[in-house]
C-alpha positions in Angstrom: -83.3 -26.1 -49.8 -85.1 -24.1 -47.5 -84.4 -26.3 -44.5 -81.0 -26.6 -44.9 -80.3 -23.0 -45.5 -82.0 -22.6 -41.7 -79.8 -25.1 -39.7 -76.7 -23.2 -41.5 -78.3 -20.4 -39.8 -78.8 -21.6 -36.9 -75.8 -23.6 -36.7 -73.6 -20.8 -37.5 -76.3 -18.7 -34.0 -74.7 -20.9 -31.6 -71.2 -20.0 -32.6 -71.7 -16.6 -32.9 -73.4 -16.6 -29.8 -70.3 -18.7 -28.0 -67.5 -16.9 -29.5 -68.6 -13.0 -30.1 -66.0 -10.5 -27.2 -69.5 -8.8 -27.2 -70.9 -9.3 -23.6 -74.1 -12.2 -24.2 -76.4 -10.2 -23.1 -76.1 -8.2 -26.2 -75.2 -10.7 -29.0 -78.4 -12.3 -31.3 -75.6 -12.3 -34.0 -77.4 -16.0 -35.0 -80.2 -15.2 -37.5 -78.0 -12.7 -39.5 -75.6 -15.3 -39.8 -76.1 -15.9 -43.9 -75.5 -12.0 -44.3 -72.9 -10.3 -45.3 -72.7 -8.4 -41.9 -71.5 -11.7 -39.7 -68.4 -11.1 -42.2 -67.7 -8.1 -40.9 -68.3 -6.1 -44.8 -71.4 -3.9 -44.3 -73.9 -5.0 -47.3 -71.6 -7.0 -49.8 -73.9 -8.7 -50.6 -77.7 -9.7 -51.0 -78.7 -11.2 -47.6 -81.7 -14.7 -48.1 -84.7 -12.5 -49.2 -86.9 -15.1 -48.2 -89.5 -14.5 -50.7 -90.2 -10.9 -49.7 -90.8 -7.9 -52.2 -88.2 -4.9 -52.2 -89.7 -2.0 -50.7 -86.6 0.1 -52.6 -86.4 -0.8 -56.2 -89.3 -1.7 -58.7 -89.5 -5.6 -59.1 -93.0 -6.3 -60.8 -91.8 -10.1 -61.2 -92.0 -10.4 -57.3 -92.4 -14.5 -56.5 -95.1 -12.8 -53.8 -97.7 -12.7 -56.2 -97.6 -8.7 -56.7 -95.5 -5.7 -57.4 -93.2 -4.6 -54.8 -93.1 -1.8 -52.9 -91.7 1.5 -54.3 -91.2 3.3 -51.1 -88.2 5.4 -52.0 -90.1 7.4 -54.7 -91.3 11.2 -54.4 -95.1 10.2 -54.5 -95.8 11.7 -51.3 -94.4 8.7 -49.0 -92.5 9.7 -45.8 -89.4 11.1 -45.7 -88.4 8.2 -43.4 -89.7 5.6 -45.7 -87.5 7.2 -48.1 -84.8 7.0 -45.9 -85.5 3.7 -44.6 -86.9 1.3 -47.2 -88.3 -1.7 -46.2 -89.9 -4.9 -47.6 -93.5 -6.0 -47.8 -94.2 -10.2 -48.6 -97.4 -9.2 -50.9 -99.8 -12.5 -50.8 -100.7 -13.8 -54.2 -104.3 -13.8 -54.0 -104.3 -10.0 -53.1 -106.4 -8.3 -55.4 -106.9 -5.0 -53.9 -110.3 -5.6 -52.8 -110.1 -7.1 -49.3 -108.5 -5.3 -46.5 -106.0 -7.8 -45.3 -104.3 -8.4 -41.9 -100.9 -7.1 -41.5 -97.8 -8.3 -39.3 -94.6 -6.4 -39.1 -91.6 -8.9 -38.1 -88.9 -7.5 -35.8 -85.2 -8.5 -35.9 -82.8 -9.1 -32.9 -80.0 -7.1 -32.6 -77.3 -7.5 -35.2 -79.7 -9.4 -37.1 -81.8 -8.4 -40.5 -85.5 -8.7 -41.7 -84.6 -11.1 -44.2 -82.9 -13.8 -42.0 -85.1 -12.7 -39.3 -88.1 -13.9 -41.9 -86.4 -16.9 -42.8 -86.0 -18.0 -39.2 -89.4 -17.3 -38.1 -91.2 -18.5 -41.4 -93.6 -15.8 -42.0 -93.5 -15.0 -45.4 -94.3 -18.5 -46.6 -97.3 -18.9 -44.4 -98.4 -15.4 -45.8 -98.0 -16.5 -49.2 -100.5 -19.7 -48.1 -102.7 -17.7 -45.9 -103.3 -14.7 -47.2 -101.4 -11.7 -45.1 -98.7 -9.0 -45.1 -95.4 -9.5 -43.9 -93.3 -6.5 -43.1 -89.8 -6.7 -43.1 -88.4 -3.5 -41.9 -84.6 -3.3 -40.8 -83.1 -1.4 -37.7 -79.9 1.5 -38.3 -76.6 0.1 -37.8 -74.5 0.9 -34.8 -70.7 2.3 -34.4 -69.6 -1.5 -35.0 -72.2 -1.6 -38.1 -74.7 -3.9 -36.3 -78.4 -3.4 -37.1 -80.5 -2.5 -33.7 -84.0 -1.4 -32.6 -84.2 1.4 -30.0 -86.5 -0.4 -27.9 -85.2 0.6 -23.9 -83.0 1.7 -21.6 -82.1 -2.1 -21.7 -81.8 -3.1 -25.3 -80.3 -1.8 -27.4 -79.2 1.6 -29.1 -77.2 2.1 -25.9 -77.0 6.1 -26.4 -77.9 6.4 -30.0 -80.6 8.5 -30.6 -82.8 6.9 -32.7 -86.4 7.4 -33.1 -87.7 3.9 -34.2 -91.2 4.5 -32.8 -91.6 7.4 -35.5 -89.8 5.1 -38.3 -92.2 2.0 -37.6 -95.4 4.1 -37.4 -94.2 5.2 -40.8 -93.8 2.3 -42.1 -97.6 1.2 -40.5 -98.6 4.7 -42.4 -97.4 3.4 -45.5 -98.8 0.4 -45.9 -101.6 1.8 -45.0 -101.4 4.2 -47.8 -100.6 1.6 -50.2 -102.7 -1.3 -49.4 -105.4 -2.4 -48.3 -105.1 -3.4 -44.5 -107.4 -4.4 -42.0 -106.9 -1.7 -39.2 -108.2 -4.1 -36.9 -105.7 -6.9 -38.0 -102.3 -4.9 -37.3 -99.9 -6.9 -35.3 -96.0 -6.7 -34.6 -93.6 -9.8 -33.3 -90.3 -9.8 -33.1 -86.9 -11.8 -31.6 -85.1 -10.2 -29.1 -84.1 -6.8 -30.0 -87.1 -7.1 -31.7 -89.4 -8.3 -29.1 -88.3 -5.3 -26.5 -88.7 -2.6 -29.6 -92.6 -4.6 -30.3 -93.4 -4.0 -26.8 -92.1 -0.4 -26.5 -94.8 0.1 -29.8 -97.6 -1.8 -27.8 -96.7 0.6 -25.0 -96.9 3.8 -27.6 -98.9 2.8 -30.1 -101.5 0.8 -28.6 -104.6 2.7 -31.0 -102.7 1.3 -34.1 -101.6 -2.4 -32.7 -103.8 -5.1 -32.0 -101.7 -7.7 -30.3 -98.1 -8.4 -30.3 -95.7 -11.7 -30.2 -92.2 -11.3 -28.6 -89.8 -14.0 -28.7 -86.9 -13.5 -25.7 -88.1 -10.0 -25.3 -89.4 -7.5 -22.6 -91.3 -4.9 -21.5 -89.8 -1.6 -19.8 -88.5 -2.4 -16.5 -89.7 1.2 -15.2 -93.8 0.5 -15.6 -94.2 4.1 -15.9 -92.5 4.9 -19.4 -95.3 2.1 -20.6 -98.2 4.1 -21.0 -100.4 2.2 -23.7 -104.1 4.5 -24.4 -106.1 1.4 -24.7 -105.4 -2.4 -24.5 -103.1 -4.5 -26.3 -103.1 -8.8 -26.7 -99.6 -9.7 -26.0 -97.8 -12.6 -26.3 -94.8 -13.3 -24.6 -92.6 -16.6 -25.4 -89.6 -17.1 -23.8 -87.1 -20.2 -23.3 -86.2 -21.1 -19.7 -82.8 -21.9 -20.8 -82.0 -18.5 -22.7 -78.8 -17.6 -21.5 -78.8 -14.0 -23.4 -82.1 -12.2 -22.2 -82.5 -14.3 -19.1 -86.1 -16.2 -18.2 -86.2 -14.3 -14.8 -84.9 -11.1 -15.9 -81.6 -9.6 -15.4 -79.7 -6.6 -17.1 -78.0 -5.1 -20.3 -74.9 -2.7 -19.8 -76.1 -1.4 -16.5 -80.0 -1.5 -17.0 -82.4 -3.7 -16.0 -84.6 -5.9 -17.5 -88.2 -7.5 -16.3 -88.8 -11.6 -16.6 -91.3 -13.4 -18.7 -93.4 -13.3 -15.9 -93.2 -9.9 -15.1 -93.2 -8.7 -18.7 -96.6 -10.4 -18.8 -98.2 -9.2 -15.6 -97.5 -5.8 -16.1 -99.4 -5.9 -19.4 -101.8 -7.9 -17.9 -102.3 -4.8 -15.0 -102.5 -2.3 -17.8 -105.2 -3.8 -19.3 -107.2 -4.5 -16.5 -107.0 -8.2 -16.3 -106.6 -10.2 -12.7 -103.4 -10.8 -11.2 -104.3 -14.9 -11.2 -103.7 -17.2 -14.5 -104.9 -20.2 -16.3 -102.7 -23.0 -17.2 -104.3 -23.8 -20.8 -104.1 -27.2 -22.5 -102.5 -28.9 -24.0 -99.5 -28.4 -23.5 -97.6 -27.2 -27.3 -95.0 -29.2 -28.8 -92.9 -26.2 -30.9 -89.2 -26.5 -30.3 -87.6 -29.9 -32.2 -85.0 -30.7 -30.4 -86.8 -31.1 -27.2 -88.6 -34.0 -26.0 -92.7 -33.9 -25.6 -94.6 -30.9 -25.2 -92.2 -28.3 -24.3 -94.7 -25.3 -24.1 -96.9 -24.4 -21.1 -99.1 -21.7 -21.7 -100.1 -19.1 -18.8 -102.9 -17.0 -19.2 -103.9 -14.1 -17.1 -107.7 -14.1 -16.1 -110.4 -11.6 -16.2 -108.6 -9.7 -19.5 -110.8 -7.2 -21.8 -111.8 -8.2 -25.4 -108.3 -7.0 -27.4 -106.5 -7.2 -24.0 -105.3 -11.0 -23.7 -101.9 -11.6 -21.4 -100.3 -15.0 -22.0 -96.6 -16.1 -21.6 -95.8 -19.4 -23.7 -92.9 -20.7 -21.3 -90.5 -23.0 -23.6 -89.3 -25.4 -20.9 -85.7 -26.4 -21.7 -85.1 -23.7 -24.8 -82.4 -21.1 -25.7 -82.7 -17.9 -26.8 -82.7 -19.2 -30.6 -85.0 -21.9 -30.1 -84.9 -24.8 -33.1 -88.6 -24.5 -34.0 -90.2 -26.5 -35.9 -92.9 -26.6 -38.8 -95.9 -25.3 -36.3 -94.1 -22.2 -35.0 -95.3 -19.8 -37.4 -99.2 -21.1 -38.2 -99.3 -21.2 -33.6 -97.8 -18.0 -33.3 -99.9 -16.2 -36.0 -103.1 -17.8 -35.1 -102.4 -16.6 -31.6 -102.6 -12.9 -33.0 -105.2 -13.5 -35.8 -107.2 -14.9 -32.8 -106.4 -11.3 -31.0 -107.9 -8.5 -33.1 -109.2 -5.2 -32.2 -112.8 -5.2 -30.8 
């Protein structure tokens, strides 16, 4: 069931993606395709929860092994959190007694956590593995679509958000609540979500140990990217993504950096050489492309808890059809990147 609720998702992507008025650059209307939002009704109805707890209403008989996530109580959470539930995929075997790694997943514009999870396939290697997943969800735009305010480039576009305070919340209170590994705290997100996981790599570099960003960027102006200590990123990126383009390009006026910039620039603010590694093999992650589709391009000379490396996706969009190794390659990239 599971499968074949993703290729409606995905399949209902490409023609959002080909149809939407709204210029390309902005549209990642695919992964909230099963919500109510890609009907154009704001929230009629429950959107795939993917397995993840409610971080808003009491639901002791979560399938996640564990109570969910009370957030908008008066117990001394954050007014934000309050404001702002989220969801938290709580692994069975948690038992209170081991601090655990967490990763916060990121939606693309117009998008939702849930779908967002369901795409990406966190939540059900968390429930095998032994990991947080937290599903936060942007604010919704004039036009009701859900956004991160990430840069200049993508994508509140003049709303005045303040997402980096929201999602340090939300790190806050999990932090509050469970037991997590402060070493272990990682972020990855699509799109949207990429660009607002490197803007918090970029602010929040004390808190964050590495980052995965699907199709997203860095801040085109280096300056406004001024991380206090390392950060392992990931960028992965589809040569073919004709939304937030390979080589860079712009979003209502403002400008973008490539996969390859995106990754050098980290990889010159935490002091690694400008040269790189091919690494082998070569990954096979994308299913409806032939072979190993997946160089990978590592920057040399990188601190401990500084890594640079761009998976280049030879061939794929900007919703690439991954298959069953996407998530356990992606989060053992991260779990491999922890804070010294």
């Amino acid at each position: 069931m599971r499968c074949v609720l993703l290729a409606v998702f995905v399949a209902a992507a490409l023609s959002l993606v080909a149809c939407d008025s709204t210029p390309p650059a902005l549209t990642d209307a695919g992964v909230d395709a099963g919500t109510a939002d890609a009907g154009g009704t704001p929230d009629a109805g429950p959107s795939p929860d993917a397995g993840a707890a409610d971080a808003g209403s009491p639901d002791a008989g979560s399938p996640d092994g564990g109570p969910a996530l009370d957030a908008g109580l008066p117990d001394g959470g954050d007014a934000l959190i309050a404001a702002r539930p989220y969801d938290v995929t709580i692994p069975p075997a948690y038992d209170g007694g081991t601090a655990l790694p967490m990763v916060v997943l990121l939606h693309g514009y117009s998008a939702d956590a849930a779908s967002q999870d369901l795409y990406f396939g966190l939540s059900a290697l968390a429930r095998q593995r032994g990991f947080f997943v937290v599903l936060p969800n942007g604010t919704r735009n004039a036009s009701l679509l859900r956004f991160w305010n990430a840069t200049d480039a993508c994508c509140a576009f003049g709303a005045d958000v303040d997402d980096v305070a929201y999602l340090t919340a939300v790190m806050d209170d999990m932090q509050r609540r469970f037991r997590i590994d402060p070493k272990r705290v990682y972020f990855a997100g699509h799109s949207n979500g990429g660009f607002m996981s490197h803007r918090m790599a970029c602010e929040r570099a004390d808190r964050i140990a590495a980052i995965a960003s699907l199709a997203g960027a860095v801040w085109k102006d280096e300056s406004k990217c001024t991380p206090s200590q390392p950060v392992s990123v990931l960028q992965v990126h589809g040569t073919l993504d004709s939304v937030i383009l390979y080589g860079g390009g712009f979003n209502a006026a403002f400008e973008y950096p490539g996969a390859v910039e995106t990754v050098a620039t980290w990889a010159a603010k935490n002091g690694c050489a400008s040269t790189t590694t091919t690494l082998s093999p070569d990954l096979d992650l994308v299913s409806d492309l032939l072979g190993d589709e997946t160089t990978r391009l590592a920057h040399d000379g990188c601190p401990s808890g500084g890594a640079a490396e761009l998976w280049r996706l030879s061939g794929a969009s900007h919703l690439p059809t991954f298959n069953a190794s996407w998530a356990a390659t992606m989060v053992d990239w991260l779990f491999a990147h922890p804070k010294p």
